[in-house]
Residue frames relative to the residue before (quaternion, step in Angstrom):
aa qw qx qy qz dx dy dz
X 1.0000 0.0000 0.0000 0.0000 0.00 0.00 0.00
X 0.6467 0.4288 -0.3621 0.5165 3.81 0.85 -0.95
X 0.7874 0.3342 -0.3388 0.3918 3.47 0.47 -0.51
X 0.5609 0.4599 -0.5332 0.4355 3.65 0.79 0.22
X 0.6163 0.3917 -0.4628 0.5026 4.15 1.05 -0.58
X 0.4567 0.5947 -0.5629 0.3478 4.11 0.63 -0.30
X 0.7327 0.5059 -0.1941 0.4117 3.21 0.90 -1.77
X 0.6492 0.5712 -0.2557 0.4324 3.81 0.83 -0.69
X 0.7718 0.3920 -0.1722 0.4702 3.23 1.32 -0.92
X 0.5604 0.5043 -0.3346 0.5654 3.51 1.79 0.21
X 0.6615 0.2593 -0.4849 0.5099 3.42 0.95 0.12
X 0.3248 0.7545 -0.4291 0.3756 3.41 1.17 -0.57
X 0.7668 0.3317 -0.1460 0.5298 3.71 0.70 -1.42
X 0.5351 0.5518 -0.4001 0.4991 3.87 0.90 -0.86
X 0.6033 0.5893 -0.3022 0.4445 3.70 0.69 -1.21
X 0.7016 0.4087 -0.3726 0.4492 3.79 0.67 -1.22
X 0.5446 0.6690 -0.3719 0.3429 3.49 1.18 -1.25
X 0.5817 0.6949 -0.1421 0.3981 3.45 0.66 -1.91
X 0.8560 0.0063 0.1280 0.5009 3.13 -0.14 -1.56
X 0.0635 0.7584 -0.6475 -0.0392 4.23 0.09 0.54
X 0.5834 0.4930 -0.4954 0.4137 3.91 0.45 0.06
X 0.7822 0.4467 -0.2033 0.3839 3.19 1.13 -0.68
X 0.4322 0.6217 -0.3366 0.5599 3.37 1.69 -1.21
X 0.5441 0.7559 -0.2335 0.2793 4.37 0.62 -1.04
X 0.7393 0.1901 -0.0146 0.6459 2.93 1.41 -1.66
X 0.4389 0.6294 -0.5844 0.2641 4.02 1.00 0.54
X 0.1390 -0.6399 0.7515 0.0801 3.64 -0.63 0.51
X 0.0099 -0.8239 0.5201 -0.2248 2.97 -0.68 2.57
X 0.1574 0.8509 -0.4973 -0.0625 3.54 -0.71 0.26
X 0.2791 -0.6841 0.6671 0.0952 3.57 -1.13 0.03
X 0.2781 -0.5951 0.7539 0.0136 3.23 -1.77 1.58
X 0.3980 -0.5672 0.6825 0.2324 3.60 -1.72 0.94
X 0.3266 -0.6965 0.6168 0.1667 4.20 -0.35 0.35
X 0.8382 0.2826 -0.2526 0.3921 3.18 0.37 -1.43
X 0.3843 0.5004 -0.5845 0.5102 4.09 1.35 0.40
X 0.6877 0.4251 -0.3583 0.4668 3.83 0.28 -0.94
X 0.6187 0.1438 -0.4130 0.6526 4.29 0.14 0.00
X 0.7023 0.3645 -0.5001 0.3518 3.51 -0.68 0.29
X 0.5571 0.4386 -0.4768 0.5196 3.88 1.09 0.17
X 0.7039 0.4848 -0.1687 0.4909 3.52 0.59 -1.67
X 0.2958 0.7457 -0.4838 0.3498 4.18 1.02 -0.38
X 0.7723 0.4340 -0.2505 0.3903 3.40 -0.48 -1.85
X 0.6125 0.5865 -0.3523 0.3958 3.53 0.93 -1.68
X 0.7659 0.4606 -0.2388 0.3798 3.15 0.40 -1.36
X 0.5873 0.5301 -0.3441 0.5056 3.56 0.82 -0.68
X 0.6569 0.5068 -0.3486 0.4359 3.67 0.27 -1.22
X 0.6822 0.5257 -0.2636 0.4344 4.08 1.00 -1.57
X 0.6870 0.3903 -0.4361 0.4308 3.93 1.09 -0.72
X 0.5371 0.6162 -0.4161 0.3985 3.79 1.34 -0.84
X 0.6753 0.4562 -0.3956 0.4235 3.29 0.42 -0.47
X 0.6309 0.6138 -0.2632 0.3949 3.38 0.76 -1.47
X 0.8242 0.1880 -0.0194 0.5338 4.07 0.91 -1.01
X 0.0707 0.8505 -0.3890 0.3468 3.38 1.22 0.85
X 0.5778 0.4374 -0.1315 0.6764 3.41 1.09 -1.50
X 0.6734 0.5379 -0.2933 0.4137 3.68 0.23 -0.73
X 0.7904 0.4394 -0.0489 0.4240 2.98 0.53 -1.12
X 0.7791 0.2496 -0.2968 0.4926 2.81 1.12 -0.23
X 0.4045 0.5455 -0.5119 0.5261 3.45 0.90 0.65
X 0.7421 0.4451 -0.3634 0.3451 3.56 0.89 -0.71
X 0.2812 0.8460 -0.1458 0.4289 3.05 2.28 -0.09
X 0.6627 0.4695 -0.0927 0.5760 2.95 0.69 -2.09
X 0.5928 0.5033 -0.2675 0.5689 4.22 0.27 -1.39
X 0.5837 0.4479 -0.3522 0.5784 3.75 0.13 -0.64
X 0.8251 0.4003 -0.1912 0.3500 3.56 -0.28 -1.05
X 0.6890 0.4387 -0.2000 0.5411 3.52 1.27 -1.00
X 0.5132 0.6568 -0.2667 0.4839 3.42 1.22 -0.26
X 0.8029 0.1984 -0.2278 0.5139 3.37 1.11 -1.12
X 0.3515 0.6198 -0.5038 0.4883 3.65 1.49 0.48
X 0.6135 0.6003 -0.3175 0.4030 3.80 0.66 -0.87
X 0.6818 0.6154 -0.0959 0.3837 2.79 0.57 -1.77
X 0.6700 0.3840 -0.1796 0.6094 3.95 0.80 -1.44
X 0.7113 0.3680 -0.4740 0.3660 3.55 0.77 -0.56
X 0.4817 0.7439 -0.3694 0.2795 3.12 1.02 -0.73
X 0.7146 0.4786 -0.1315 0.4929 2.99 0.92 -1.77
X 0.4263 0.7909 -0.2144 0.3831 3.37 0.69 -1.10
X 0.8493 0.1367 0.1390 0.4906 2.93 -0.51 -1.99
X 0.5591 0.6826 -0.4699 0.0256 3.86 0.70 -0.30
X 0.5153 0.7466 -0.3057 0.2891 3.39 1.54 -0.32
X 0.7608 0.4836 -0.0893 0.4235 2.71 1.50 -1.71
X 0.5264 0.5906 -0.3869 0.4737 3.75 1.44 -0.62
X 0.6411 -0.5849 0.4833 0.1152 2.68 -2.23 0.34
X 0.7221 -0.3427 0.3229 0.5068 3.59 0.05 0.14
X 0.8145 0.4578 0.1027 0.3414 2.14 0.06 -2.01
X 0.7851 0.2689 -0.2609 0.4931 3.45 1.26 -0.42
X 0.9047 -0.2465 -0.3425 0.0586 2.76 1.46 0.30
X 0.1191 -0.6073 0.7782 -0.1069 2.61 -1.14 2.00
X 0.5643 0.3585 -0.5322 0.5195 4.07 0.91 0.52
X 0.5378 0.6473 -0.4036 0.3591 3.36 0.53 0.12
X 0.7238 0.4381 -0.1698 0.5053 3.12 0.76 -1.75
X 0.5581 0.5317 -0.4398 0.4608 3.89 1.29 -1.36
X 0.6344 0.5941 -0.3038 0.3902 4.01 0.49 -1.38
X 0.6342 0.6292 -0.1737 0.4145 3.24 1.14 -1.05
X 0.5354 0.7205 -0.0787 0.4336 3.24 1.42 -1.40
X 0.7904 0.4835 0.0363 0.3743 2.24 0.05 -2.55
X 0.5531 0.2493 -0.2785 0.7446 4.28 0.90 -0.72
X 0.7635 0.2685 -0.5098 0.2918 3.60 -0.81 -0.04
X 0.4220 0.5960 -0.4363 0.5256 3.63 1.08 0.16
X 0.7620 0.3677 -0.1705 0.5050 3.48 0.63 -0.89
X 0.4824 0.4320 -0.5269 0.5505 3.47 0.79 -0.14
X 0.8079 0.4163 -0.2962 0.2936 3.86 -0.26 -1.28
X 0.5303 0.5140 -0.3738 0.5611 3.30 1.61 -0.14
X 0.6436 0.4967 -0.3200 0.4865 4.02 0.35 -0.76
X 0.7414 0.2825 -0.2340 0.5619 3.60 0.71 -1.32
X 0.6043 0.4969 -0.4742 0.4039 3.73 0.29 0.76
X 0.6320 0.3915 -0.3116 0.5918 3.19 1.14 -1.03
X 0.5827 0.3838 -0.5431 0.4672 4.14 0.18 -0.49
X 0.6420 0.5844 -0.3699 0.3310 3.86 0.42 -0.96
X 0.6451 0.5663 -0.1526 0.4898 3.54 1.33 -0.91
X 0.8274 0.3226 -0.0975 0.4493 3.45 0.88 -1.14
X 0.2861 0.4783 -0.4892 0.6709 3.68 2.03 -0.40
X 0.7756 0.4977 -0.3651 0.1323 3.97 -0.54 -0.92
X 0.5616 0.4465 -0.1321 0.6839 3.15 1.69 -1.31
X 0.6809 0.2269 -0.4394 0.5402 3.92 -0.07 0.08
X 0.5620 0.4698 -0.4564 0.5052 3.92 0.06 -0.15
X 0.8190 0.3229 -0.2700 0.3900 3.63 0.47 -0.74
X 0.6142 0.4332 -0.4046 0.5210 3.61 1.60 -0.29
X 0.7068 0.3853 -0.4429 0.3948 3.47 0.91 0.12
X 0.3627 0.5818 -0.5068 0.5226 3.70 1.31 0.69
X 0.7905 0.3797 -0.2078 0.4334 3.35 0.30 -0.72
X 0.6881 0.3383 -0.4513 0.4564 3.28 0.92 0.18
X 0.3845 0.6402 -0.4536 0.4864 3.82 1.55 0.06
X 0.6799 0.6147 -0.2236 0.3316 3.78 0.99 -1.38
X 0.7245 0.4933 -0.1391 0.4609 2.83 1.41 -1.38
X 0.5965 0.6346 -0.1061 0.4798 3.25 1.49 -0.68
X 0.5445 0.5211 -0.2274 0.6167 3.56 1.78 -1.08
X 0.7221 0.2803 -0.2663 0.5736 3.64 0.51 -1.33
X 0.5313 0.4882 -0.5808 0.3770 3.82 -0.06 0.54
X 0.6859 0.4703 -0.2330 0.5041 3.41 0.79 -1.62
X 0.6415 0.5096 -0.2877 0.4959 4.22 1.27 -0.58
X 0.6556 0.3672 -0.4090 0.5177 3.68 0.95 -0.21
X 0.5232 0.4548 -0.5323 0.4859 3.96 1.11 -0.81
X 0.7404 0.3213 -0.4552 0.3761 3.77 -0.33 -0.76
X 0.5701 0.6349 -0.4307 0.2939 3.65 0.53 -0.80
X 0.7764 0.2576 -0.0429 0.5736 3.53 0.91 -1.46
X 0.6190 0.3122 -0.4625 0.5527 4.03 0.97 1.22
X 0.7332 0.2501 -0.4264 0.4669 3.43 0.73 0.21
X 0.2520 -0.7311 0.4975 0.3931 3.89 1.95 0.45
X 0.0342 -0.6142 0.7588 -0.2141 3.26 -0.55 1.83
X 0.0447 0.7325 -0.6215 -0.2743 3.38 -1.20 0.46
X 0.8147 0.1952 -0.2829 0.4671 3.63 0.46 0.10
X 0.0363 -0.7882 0.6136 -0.0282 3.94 -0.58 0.58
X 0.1614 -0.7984 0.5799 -0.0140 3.52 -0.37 1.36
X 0.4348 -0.5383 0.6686 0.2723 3.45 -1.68 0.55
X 0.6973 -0.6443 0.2391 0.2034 3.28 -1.17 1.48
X 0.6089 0.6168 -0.1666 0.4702 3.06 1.57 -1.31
X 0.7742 0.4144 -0.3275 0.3489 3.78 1.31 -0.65
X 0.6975 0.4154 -0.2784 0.5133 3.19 0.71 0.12
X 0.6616 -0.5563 0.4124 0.2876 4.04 -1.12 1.42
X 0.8254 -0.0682 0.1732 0.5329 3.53 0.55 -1.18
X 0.0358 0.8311 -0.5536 0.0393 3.66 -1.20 1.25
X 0.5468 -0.6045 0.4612 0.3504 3.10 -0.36 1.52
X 0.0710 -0.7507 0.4985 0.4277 4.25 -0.65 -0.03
X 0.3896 0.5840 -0.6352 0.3220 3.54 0.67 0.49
X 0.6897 0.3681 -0.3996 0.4787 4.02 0.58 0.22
X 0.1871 0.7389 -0.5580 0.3282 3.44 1.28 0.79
X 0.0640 -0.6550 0.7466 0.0973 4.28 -1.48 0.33
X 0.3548 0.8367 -0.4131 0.0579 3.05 0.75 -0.81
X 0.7642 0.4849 -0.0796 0.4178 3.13 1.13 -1.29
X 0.6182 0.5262 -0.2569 0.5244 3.03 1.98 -0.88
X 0.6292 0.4252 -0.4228 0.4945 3.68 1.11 -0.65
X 0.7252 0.4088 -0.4189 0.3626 3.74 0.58 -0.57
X 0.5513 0.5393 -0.4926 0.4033 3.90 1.11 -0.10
X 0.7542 0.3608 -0.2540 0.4862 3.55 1.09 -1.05
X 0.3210 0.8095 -0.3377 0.3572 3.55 1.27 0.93
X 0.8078 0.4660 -0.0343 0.3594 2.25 0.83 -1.64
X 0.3492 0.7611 -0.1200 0.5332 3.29 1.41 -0.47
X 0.8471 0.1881 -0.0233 0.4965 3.36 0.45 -1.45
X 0.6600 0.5039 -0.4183 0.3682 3.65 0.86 -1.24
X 0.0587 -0.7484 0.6586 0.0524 2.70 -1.69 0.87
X 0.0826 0.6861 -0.7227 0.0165 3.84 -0.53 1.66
């Protein structure tokens, strides 16, 4: 994706070169994205906590029984039997396997929801960027990052995040 807007904004600039009678009458602007996920960020963060709460805290609980094991382990190793423990240590094992399995898969799935709810903020940003784009008849609007230098009077930023706000929905 960065390298197809790299590529858009080098002809984007060849174009201004090319044609300056035209390039004259483009009525251009550019949004900053990452000011817009850094407002809408927290939201999201606060919506997955809620969502894996239960999760978490079971992964909580494993965390906690783990270091109960552990101290007994330590604890008690003089005084045990063989025999009890090497069921100890196996028991011991045996949940901490399962913790690193649980806290991998929450780690995975906090990761993939956080990112399908980025992408539905994205999708949502470039809706609210084509409504301004085609009421104030913008024809080109760039992503801050593609272009060397922007004047910030050609800033929207503020206008896509006022008429954002309104619409987003995390």
């Amino acid at each position: 994706m960065k390298n197809l807007v790299k590529l858009l904004s080098t002809l984007f600039v060849a174009c201004l070169f090319a044609f300056p009678a035209y390039a004259a009458d483009l009525k251009i602007a550019f949004v900053d994205g990452n000011q817009i996920i850094k407002k809408y960020q927290p939201a999201i963060d606060e919506k997955l906590k809620k969502e894996f709460k239960d999760r978490e805290s079971g992964i909580v609980v494993m965390q906690d029984e783990l270091k109960k094991l552990d101290e007994k382990l330590r604890r008690d190793n003089a005084i045990l039997s063989a025999s009890e423990l090497r069921n100890l240590q196996r028991e011991f094992q045996t949940k901490e396997r399962e913790f690193q399995r649980e806290g991998s898969a929450y780690n995975e799935d906090i990761t993939l929801r956080g990112n399908q709810e980025l992408q539905a903020l994205v999708q949502q940003v470039q809706s609210v960027v084509d409504e301004v784009a085609k009421t104030n008849k913008y024809e080109i609007i760039l992503q801050r990052g593609a272009a060397v230098y922007l004047d910030e009077k050609y800033d929207i930023t503020p206008l896509v995040l006022k008429q954002l706000g309104s619409k987003v929905k995390i």
